[in-house]
FISEKE-676348 format. One line per field, with one value per atom (N, C-alpha, C, CB): residue in one letter; x, y, z. Coordinates in steps of 0.001 Angstrom, whole numbers. Glycine has a CB too. Layout:
type <- A,... $
u <- X,... $
v <- Y,... $
w <- Z,... $
END
This chain:
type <- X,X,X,X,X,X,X,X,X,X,X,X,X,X,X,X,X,X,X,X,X,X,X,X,X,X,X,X,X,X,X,X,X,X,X,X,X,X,X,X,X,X,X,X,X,X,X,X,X,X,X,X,X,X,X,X,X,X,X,X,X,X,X,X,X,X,X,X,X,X,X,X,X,X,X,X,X,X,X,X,X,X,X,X,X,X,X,X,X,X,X,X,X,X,X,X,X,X,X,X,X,X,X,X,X,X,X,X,X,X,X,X,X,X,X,X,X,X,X,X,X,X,X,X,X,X,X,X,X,X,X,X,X,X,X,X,X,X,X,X,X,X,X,X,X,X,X,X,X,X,X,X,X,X,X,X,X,X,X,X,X,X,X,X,X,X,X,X,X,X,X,X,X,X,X,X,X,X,X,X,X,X,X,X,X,X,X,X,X,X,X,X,X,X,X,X,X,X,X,X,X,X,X,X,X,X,X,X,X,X,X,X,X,X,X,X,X,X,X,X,X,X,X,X,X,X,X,X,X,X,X,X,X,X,X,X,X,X,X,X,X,X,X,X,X,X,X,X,X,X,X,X,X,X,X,X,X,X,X,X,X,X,X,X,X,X,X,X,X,X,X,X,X,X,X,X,X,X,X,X,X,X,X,X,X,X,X,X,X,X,X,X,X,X,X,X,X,X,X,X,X,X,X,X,X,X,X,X,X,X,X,X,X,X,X,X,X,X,X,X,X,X,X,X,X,X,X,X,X,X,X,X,X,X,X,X,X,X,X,X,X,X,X,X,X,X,X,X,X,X,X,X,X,X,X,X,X,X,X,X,X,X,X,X,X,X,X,X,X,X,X,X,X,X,X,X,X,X,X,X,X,X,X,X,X,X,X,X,X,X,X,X,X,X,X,X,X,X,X,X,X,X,X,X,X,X,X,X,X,X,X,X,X,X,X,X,X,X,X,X,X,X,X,X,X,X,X,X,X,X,X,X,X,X,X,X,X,X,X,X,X,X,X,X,X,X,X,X,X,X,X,X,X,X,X,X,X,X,X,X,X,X,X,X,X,X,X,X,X,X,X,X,X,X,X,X,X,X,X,X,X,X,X,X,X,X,X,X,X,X,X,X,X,X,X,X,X,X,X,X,X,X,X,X,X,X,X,X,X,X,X,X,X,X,X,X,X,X,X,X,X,X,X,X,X,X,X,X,X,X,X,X,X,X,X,X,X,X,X,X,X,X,X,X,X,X,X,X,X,X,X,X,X,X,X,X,X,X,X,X,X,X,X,X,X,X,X,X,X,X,X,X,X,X,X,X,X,X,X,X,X,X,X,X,X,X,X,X,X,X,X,X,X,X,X,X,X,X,X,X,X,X,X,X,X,X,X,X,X,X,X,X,X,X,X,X,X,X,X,X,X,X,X,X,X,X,X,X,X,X,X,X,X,X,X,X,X,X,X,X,X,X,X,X,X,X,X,X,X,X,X,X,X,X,X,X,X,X,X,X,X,X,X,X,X,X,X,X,X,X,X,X,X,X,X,X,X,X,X,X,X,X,X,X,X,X,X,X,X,X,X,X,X,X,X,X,X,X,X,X,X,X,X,X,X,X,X,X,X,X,X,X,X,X,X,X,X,X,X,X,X,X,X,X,X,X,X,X,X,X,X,X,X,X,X,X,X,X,X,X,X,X,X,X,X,X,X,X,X,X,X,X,X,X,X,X,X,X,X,X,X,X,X,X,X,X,X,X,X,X,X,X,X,X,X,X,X,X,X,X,X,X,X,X,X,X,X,X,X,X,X,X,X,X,X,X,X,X,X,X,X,X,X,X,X,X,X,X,X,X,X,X,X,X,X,X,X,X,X,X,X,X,X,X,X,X,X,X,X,X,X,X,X,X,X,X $
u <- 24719,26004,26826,26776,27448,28037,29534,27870,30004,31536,31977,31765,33437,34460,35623,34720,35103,36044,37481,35008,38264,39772,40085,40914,40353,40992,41460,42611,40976,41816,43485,41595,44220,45680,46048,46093,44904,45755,46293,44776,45905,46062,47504,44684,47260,48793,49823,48887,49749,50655,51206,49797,50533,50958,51553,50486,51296,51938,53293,51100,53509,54774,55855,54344,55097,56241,56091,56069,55657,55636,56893,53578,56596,57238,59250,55975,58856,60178,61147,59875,60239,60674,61824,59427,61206,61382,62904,58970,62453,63280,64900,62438,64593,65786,66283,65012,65780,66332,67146,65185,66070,67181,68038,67007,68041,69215,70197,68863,70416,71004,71525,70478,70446,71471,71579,71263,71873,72664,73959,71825,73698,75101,76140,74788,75473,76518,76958,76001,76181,76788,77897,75669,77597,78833,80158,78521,80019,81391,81921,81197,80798,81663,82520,80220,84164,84662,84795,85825,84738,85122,85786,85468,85892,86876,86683,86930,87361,87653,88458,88376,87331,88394,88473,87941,90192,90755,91532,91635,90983,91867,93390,91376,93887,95458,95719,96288,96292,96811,98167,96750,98288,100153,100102,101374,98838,98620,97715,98268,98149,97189,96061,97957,95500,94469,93460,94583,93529,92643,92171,91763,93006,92785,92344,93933,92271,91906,92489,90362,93058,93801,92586,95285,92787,91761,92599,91027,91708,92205,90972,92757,91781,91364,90754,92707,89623,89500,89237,89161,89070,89486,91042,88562,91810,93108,93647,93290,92909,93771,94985,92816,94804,96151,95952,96973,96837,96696,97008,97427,96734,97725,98383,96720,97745,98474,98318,97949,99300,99147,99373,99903,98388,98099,99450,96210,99016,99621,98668,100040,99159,98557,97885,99602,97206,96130,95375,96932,94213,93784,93649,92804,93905,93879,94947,93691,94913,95688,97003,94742,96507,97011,98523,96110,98425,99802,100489,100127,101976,102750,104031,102686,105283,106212,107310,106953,106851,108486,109642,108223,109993,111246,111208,111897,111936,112141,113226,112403,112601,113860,114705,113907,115438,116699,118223,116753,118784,118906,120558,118507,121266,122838,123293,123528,122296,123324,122777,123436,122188,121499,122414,119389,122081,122639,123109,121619,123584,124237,122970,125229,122783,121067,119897,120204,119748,118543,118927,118431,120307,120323,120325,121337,120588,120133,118940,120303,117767,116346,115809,115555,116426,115917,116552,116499,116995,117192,116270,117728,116330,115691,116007,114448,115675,116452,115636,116544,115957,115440,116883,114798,116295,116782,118326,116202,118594,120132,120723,121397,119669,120439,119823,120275,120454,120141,120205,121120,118945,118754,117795,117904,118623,118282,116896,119652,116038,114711,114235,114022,113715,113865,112353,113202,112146,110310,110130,107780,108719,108495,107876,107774,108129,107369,106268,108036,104792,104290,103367,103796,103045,102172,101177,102567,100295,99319,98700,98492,98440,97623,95855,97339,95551,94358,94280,93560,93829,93581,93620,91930,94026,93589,93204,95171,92893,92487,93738,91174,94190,95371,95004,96274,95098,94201,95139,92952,95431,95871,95758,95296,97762,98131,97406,99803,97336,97050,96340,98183,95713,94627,95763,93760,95470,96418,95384,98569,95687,95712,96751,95949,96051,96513,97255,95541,98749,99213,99888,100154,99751,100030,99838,101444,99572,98701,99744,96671,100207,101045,101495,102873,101656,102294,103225,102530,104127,105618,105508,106105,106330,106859,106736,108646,107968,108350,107136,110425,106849,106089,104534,106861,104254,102312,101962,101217,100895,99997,100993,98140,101200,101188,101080,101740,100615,99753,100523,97761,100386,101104,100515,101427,100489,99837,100699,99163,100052,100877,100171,100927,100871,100004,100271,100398,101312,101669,102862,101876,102946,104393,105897,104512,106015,106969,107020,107346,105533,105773,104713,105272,105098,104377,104653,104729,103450,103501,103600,102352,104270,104052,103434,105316,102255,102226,101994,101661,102714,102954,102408,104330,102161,101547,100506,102026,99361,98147,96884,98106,95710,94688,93970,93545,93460,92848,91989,94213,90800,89978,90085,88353,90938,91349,91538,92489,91652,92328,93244,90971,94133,94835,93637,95763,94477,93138,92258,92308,92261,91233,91599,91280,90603,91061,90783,89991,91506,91412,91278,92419,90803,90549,91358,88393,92114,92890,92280,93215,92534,92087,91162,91424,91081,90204,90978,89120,90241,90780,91323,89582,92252,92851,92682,94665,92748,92697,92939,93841,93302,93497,95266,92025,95422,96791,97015,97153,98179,98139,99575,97983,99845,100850,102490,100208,103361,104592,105665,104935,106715,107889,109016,108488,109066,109593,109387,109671,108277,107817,107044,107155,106754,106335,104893,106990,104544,103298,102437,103266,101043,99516,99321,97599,99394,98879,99838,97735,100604,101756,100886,102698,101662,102052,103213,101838,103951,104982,105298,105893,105645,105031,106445,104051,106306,108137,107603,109217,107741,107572,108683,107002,108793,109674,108951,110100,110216,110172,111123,110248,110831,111642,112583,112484,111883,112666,113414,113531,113296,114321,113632,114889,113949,113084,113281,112878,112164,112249,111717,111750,111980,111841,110296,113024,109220,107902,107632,107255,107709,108136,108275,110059,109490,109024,108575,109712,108053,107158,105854,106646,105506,104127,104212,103884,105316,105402,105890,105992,105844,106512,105392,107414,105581,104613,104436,105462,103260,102917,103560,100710,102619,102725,104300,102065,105576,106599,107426,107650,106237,106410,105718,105457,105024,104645,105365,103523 $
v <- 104661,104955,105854,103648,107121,107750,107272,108887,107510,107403,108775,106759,108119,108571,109139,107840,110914,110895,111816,111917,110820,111857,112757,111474,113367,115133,115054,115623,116281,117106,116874,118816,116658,116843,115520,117243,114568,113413,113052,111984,112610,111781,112616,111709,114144,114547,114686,115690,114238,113784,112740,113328,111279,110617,110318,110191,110951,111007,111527,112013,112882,113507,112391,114578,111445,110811,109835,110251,109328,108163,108801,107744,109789,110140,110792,111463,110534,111143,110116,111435,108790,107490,107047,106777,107074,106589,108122,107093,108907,109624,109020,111531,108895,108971,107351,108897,106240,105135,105278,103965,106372,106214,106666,106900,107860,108927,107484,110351,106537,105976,105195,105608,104420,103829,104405,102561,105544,106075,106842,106928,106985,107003,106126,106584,104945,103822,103517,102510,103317,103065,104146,102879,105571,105909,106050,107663,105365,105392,103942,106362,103527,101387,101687,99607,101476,101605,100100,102345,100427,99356,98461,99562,97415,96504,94845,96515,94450,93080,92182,93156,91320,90635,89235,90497,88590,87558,86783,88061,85347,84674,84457,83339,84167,84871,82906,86566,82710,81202,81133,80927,82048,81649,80807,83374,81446,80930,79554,81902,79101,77927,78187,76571,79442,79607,79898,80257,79900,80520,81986,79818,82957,84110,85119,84443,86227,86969,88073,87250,88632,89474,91098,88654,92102,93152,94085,94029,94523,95017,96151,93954,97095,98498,98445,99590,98342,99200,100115,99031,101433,102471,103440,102941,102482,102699,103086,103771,102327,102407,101673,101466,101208,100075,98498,100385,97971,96769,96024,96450,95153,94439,93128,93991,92571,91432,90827,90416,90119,89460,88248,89968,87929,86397,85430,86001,84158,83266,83147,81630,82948,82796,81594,82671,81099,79515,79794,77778,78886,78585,77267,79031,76268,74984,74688,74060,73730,73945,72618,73918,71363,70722,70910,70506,72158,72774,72624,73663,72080,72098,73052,71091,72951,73564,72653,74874,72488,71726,72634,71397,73543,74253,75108,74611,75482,77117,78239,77055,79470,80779,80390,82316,80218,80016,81676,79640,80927,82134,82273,81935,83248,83152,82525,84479,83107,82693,81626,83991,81375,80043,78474,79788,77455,76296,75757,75378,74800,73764,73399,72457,72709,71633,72583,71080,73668,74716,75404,75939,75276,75783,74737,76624,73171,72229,72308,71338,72808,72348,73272,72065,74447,75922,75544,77657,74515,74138,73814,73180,74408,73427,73127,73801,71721,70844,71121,69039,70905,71285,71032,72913,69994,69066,69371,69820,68828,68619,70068,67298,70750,72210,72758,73787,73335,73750,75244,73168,75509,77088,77212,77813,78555,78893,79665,80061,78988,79210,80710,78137,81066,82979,83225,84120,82163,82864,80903,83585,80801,79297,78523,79245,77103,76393,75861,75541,75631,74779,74028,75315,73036,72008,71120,71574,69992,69918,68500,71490,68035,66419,66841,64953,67899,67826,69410,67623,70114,71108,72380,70788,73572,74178,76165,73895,76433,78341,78733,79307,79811,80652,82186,80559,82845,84040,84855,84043,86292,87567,87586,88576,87947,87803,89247,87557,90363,91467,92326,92034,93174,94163,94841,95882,94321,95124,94798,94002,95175,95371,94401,96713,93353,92795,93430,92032,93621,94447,93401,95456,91999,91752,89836,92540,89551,88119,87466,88398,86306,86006,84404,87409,83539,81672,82226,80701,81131,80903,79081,81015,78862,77861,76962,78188,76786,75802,76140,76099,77253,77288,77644,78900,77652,77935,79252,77414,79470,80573,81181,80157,83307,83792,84917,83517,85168,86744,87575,86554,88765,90117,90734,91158,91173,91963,92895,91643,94081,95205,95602,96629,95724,96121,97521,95276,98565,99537,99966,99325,100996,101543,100605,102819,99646,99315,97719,99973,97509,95797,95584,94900,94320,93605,91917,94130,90792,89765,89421,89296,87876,87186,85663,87191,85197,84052,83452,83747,82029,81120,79395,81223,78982,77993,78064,77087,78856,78948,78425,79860,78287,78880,79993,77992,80457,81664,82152,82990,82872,83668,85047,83305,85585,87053,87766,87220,89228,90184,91069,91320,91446,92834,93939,93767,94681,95714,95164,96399,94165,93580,94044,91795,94365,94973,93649,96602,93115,92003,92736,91008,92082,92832,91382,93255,91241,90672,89506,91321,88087,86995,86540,87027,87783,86997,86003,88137,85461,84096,83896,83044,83976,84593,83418,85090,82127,81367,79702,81951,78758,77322,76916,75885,76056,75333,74937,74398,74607,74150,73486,75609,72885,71882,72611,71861,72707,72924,72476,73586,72387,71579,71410,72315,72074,71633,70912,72194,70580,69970,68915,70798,67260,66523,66113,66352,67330,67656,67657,68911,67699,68099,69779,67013,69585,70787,71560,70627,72896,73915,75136,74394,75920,77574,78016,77912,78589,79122,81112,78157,81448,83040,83609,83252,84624,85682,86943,86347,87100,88445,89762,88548,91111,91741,93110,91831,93751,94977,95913,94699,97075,98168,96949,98982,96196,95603,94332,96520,94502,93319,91950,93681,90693,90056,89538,89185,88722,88474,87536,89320,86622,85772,85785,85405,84784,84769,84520,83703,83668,82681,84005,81421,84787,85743,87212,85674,87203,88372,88098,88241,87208,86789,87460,84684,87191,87899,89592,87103,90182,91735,92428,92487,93585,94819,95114,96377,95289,95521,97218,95282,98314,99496,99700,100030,98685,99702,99175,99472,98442,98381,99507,96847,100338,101126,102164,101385 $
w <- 140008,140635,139717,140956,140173,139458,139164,139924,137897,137390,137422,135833,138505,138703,137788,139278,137485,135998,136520,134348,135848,136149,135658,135984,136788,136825,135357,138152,134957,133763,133671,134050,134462,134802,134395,136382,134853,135516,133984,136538,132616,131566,131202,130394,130834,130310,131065,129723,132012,133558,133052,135115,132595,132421,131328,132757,130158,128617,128719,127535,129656,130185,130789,131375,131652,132461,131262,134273,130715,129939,128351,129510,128230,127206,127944,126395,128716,129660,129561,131385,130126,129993,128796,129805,128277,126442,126265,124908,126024,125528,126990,125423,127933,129229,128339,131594,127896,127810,126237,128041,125308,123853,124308,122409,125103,125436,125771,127042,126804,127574,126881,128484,125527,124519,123375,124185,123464,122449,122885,121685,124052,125128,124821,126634,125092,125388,124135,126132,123142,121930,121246,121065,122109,120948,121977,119891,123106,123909,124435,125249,123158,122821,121689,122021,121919,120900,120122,121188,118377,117601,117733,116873,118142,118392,117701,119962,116817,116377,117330,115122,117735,118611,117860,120351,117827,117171,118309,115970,117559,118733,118680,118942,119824,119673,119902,121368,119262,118730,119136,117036,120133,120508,121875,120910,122557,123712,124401,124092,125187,125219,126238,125604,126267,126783,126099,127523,124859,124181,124327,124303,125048,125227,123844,125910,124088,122627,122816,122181,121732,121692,120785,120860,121136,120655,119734,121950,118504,117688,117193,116809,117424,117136,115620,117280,115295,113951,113339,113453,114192,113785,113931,114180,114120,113716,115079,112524,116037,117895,117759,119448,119264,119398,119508,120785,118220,117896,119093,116785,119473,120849,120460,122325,119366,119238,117627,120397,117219,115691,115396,114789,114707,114970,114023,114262,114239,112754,111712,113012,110480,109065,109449,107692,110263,110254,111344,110531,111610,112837,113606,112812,112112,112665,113330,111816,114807,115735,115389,117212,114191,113632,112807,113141,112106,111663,112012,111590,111650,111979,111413,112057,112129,110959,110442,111460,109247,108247,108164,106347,107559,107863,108426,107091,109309,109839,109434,111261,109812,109279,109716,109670,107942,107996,108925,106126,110380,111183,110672,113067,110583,110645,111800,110604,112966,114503,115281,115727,114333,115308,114879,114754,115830,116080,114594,116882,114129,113125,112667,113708,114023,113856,113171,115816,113861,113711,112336,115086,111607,110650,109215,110892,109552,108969,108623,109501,109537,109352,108705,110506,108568,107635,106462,108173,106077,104691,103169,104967,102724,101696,100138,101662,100598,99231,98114,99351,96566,95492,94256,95795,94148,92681,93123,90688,94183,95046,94909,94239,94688,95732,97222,94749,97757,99065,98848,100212,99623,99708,101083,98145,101494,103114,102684,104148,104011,103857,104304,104626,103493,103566,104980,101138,105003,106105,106902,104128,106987,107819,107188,109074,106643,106007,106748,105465,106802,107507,106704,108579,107161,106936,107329,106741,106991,107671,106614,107848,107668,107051,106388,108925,106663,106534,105527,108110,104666,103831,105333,102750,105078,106260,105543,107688,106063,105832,106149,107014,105268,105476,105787,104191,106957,107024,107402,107936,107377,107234,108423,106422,108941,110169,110625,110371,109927,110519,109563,111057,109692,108665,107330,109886,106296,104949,103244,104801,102576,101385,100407,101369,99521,98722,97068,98751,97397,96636,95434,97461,95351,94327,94372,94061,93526,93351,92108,92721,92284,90687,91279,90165,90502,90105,90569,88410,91115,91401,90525,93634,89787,88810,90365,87764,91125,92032,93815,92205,93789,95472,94889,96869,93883,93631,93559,94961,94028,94093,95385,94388,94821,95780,96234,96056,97591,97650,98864,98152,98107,98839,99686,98074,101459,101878,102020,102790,102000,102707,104179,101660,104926,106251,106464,107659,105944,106428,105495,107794,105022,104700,104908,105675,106175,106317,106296,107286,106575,106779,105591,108625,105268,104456,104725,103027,104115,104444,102676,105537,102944,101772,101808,101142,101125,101165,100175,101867,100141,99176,99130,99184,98393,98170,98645,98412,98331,98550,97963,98554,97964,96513,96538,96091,96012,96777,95312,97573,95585,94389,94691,94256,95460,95644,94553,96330,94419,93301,94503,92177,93099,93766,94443,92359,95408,95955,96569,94975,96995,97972,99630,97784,100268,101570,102912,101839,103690,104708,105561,104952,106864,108229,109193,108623,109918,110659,110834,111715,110802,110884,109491,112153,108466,107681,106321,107107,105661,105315,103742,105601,103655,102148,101176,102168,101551,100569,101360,99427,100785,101541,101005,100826,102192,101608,100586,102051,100113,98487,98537,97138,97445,96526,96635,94560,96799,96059,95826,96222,95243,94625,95644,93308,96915,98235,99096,98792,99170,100152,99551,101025,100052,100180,100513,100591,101576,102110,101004,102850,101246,100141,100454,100793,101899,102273,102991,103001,102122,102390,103021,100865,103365,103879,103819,105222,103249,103621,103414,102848,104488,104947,104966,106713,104424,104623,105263,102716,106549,106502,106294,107587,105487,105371,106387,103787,106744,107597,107388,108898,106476,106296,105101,108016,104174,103211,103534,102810,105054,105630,105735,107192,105537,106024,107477,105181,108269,109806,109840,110785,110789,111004,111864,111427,110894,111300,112934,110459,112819,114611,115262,114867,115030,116072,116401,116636,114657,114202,115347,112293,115206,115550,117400,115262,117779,118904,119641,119262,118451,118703,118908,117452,119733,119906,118136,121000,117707,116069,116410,115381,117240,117256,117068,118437,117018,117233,115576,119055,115176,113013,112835,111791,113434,112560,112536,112637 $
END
């Protein structure tokens, strides 16, 4: 019985479509990959949906900025101390220290259990140093105009260290205000000024910059 041999045509017919193949699918993901833009997504801890808020990292638009924690346990012991706010609300931004009182410059918080203190937004650690009475404490800069401060920390950071939004600067720690084991207390300044965290955490970022 004779064998049936295929046409001359037929084999590089098929190397053509076969090689057509392959090249049409890198093409397709290498398409897609360069018109996925970068994006860090962090969970946005203001909301009780657990929604997520997206953050540009190649220098798009931020949409949202988190709090310095993630554990949902935190609480807050003092708050920014406000000029125009209530008697009561300005009682509780107090804080005592060897029977003096001094208005609380950012938000104290606290927590029964040790917790991560993480970088409300993408910056550069511009300065690391003891405080005698509040502990360990570290400088971000996020931008020309804003910068964060946090205090009573621990942390194995250096100056010049670069954070990316949500990442984790160090753990709660000890200080001479508070009663608590486990502190935070955060100042944020803007254009030098300081603001009140509570409702930093809620401003369009794009209109600090």
């Amino acid at each position: 019985m004779k064998q049936k041999k295929l046409r001359s045509y037929v084999l590089p017919t098929l190397y053509v479509i076969i090689l057509m193949v392959v090249f049409g699918v890198v093409s397709l993901i290498s398409s897609f990959m360069r018109e996925t833009p970068k994006y860090l997504y962090a969970v946005d801890v203001l909301g009780e949906d657990n929604t997520t808020s997206v953050v540009d990292t190649d220098g798009g638009i931020i949409t949202g900025i988190i709090k310095p924690f993630m554990d949902k346990n935190v609480t807050i012991d003092k708050t920014f101390y406000d000029n125009e706010a209530s008697e009561a609300e300005q009682q509780n931004s107090l804080i005592t220290f060897q029977n003096t009182y001094m208005k609380n410059t950012g938000v104290l918080y606290n927590c029964k259990e040790e917790f991560d203190v993480v970088t409300v937004l993408d910056g550069t650690i511009t300065n690391i140093k003891n405080d005698e009475f509040l502990g360990q404490v570290v400088e971000i800069e996020h931008n020309a105009n804003l910068k964060t401060i946090y205090y009573s920390i621990k942390t194995d950071l250096k100056v010049g260290d670069y954070l990316s939004q949500g990442e984790v600067i160090g753990k709660s720690s000890t200080n001479k205000i508070s009663d608590s084991k486990y502190n935070l207390l955060i100042e944020v300044y803007y254009n030098g000024t300081l603001i009140n965290p509570e409702e930093f955490y809620n401003m369009d970022i794009n209109a600090l910059y």
